[in-house]
C-alpha positions as CSV (number, residue, x, y, z in Angstrom):
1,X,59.2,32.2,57.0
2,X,59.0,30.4,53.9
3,X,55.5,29.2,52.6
4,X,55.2,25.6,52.5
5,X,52.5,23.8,50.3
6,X,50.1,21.9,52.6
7,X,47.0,19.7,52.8
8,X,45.1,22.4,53.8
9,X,42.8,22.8,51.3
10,X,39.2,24.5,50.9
11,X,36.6,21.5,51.4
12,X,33.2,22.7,50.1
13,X,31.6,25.9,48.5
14,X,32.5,27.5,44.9
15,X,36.5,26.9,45.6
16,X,36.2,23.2,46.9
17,X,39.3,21.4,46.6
18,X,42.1,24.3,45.9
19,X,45.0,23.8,48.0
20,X,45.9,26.9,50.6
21,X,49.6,27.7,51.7
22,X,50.0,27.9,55.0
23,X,53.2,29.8,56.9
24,X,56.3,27.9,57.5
25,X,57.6,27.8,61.0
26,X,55.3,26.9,64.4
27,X,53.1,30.0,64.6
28,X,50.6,29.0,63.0
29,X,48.2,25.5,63.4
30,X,46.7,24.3,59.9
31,X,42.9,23.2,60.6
32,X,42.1,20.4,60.0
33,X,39.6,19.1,57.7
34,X,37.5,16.6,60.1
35,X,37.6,20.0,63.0
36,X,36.7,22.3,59.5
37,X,34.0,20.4,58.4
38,X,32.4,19.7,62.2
39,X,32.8,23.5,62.7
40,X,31.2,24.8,59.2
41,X,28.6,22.0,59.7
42,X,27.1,24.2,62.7
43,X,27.6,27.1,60.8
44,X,25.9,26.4,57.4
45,X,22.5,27.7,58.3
46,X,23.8,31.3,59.0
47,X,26.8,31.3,56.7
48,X,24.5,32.4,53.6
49,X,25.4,36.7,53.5
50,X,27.0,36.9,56.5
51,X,29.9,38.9,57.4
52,X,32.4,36.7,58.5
53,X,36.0,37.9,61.0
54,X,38.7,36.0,61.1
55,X,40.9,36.9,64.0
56,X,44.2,35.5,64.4
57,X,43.9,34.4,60.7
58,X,47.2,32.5,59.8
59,X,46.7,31.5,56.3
60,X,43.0,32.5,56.0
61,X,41.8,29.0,55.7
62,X,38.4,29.7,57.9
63,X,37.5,33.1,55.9
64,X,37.8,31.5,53.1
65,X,36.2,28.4,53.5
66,X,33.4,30.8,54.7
67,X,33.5,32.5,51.3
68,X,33.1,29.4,49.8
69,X,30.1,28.5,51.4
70,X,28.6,31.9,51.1
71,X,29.2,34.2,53.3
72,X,29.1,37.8,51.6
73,X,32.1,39.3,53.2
74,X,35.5,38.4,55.4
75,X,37.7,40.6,57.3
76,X,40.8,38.9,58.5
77,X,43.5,40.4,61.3
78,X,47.0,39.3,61.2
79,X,49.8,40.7,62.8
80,X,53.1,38.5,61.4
81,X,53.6,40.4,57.7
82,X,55.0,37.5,56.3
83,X,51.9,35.8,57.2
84,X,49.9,38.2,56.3
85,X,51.9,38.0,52.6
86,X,50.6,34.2,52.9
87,X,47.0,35.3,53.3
88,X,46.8,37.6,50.3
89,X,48.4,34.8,48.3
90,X,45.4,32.5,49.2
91,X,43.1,35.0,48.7
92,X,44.2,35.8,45.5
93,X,44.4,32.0,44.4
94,X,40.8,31.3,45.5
95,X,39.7,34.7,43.4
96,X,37.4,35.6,46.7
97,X,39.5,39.7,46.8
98,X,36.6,41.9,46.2
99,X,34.7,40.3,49.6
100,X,37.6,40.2,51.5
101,X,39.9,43.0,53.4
102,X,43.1,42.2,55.4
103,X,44.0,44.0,58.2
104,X,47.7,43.7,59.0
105,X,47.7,44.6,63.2
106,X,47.2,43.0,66.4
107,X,43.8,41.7,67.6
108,X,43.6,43.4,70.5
109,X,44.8,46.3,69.5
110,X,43.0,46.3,66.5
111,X,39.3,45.4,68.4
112,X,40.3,48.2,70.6
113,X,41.3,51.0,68.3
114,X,38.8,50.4,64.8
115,X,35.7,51.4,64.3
116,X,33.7,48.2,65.3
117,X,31.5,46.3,62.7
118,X,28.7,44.1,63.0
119,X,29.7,40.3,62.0
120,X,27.7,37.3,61.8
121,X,30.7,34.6,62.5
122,X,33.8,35.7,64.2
123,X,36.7,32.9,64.6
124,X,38.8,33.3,67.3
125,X,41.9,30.8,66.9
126,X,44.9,32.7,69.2
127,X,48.3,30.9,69.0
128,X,48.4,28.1,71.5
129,X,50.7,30.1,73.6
130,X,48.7,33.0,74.1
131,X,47.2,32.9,77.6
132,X,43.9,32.3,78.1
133,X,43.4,35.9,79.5
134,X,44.5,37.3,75.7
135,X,41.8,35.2,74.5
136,X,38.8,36.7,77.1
137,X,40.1,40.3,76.3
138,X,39.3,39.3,72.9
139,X,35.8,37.8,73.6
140,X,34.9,41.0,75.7
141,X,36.2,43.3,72.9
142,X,33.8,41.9,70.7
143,X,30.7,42.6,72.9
144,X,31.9,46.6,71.8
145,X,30.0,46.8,68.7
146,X,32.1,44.0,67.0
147,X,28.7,41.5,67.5
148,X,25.6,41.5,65.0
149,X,22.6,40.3,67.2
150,X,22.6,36.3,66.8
151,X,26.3,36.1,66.1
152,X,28.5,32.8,66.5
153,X,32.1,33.2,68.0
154,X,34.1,30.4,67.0
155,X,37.3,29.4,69.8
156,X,39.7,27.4,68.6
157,X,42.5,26.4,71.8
158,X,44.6,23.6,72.9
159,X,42.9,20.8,74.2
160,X,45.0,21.0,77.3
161,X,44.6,25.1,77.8
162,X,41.8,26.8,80.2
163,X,38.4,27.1,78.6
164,X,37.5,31.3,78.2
165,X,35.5,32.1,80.1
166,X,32.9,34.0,77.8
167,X,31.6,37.6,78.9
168,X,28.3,38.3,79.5
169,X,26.0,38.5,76.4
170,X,28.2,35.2,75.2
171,X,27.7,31.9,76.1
172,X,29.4,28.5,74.6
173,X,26.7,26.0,73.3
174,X,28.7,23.7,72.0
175,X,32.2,22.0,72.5
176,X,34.0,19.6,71.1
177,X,37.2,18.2,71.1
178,X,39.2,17.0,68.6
179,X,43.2,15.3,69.4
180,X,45.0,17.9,71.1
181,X,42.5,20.8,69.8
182,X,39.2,22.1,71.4
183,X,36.9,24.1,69.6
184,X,33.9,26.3,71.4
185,X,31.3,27.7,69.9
186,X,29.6,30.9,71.7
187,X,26.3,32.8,70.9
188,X,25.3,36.2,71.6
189,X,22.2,35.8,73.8
């Protein structure tokens, strides 16, 4: 999987305008900047110190636009090492290291196995393949610890995919669509 030079680039914050790679090949979705800037628009009130995972992270684009605007900490979970060798490029590039620690494992596995921490934001964005089930297992997982009181879980899916259903303690205030992508936003309650 060869890294290929995109427009996906960091949109506002202390690292506005650098340019991101993203991985070659179809596993990964690049973000868009109209869905990044609707989507970081909600979260700007809370993004100030919080503690921000990124699950499903492809080329870390969310975590660090996060960074960017604030947030004190990222944690991003990817499974594909070349992908993951993609992320700690960006990272590096954007200078945001000492906030940020990539985990190289599966989500689930990873939510099931680790010691939970309390985040603030969590983005969710599976690959559109991954059934809609994968994506619930994930959203439950998080009610184990994973959720700081007040926390915002970010779903990004295929427009044309069923909608989560979110566990209890979560429910979707928001969402929006965008082309072919959806994005929900849940709060703990």
């Amino acid at each position: 999987m060869a890294r290929a030079r995109t427009g996906v680039r960091v949109i506002a914050g202390s690292a506005k305008g650098r340019r991101l790679d993203t991985p070659g090949g179809d596993t990964t979705r690049p973000i868009t900047d109209r869905v990044k800037e609707s989507v970081f628009g909600a979260l700007e009130p809370i993004l100030p110190g919080a503690r921000v995972l990124d699950l499903y992270a492809g080329s870390g684009a969310m975590a660090i636009e996060a960074l960017s605007r604030g947030a004190a900490s990222a944690t991003l979970v990817e499974k594909d090492p070349r992908v993951v060798e993609v992320i700690a490029s960006n990272v590096s590039r954007v200078g945001v290291e000492p906030q940020t620690t990539i985990v190289k494992a599966d989500v689930l596995v990873h939510l099931a196995r680790a010691t939970a921490t309390e985040f603030d934001v969590v983005f969710l964005d599976p690959p559109y393949a991954a059934p809609t089930s994968d994506v619930e297992r994930a959203m439950a997982a998080l009610g184990a610890g994973w959720l700081a009181p007040r926390a915002t879980v970010v779903v990004r899916r295929q427009k044309r995919s069923t909608h989560p259903v979110p566990p209890p303690g979560l429910e979707f205030t928001r969402i929006r669509e965008y082309g072919d992508t959806v994005v929900l936003v849940a709060q703990t309650h």
